[in-house]
C-alpha positions as CSV (number, residue, x, y, z in Angstrom):
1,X,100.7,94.6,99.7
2,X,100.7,91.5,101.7
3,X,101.0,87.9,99.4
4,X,97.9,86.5,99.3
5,X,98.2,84.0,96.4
6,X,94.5,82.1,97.6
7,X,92.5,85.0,96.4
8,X,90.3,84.6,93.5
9,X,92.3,85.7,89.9
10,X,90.5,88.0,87.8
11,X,90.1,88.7,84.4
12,X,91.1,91.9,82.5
13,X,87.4,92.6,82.1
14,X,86.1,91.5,85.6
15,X,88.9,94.5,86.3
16,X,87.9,97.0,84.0
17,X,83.9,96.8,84.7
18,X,85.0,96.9,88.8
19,X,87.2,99.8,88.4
20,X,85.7,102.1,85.3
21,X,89.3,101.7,83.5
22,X,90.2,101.1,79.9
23,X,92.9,98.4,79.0
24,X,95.5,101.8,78.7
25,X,94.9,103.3,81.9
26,X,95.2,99.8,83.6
27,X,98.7,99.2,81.2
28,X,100.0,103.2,83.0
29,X,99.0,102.7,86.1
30,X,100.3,99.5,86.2
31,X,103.8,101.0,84.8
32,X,103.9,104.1,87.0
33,X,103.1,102.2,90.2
34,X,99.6,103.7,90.7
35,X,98.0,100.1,90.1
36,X,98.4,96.3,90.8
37,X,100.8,94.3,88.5
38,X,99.1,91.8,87.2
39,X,99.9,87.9,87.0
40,X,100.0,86.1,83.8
41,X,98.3,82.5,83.4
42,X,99.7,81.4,80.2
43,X,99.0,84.0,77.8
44,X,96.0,85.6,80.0
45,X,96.5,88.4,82.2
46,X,94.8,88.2,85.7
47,X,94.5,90.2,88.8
48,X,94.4,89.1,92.4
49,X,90.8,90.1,93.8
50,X,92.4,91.5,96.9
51,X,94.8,93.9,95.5
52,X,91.7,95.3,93.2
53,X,89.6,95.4,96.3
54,X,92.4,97.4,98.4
55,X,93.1,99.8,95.4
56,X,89.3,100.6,95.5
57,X,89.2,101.5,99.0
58,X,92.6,103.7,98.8
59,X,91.1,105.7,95.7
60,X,87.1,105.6,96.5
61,X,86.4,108.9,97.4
62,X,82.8,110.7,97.8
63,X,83.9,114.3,96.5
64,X,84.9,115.0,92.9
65,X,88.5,116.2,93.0
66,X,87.5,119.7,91.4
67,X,84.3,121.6,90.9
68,X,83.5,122.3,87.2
69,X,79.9,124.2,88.8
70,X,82.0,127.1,90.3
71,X,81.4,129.9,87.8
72,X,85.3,131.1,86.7
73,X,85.0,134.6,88.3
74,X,84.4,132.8,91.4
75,X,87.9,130.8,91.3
76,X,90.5,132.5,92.5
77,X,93.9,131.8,91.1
């Protein structure tokens, strides 16, 4: 990701309500790589807008990634 360090810092809960996360599933995907790192500002953790607002548009996606309406005998294996 390019270093944009002028875009707007974000809060932990600005995050979570933009991306549907919990505080654990920002901590893993931050750990595996999945996720932005974020800054620290003191003792707060932040995000750079940008790097939120490029991981949306990698993962958005209009199409669940599986189909719990197929009936089982219809799923082949």
């Amino acid at each position: 990701m390019k270093n944009n360090t002028r875009s707007p810092l974000v809060s932990t809960a600005q995050v979570k309500l933009q991306t549907g996360l919990s505080n654990t599933s920002l901590w893993r995907k931050s750990k595996n790589g999945s996720f932005p790192n974020p800054v620290y500002l003191g003792q707060k953790k932040m995000w750079y807008q940008y790097q939120i607002d490029t991981w949306l548009n990698e993962n958005l996606r209009t199409e669940a990634p599986h189909n719990n309406l197929v009936p089982k005998n219809e799923v082949t294996a």
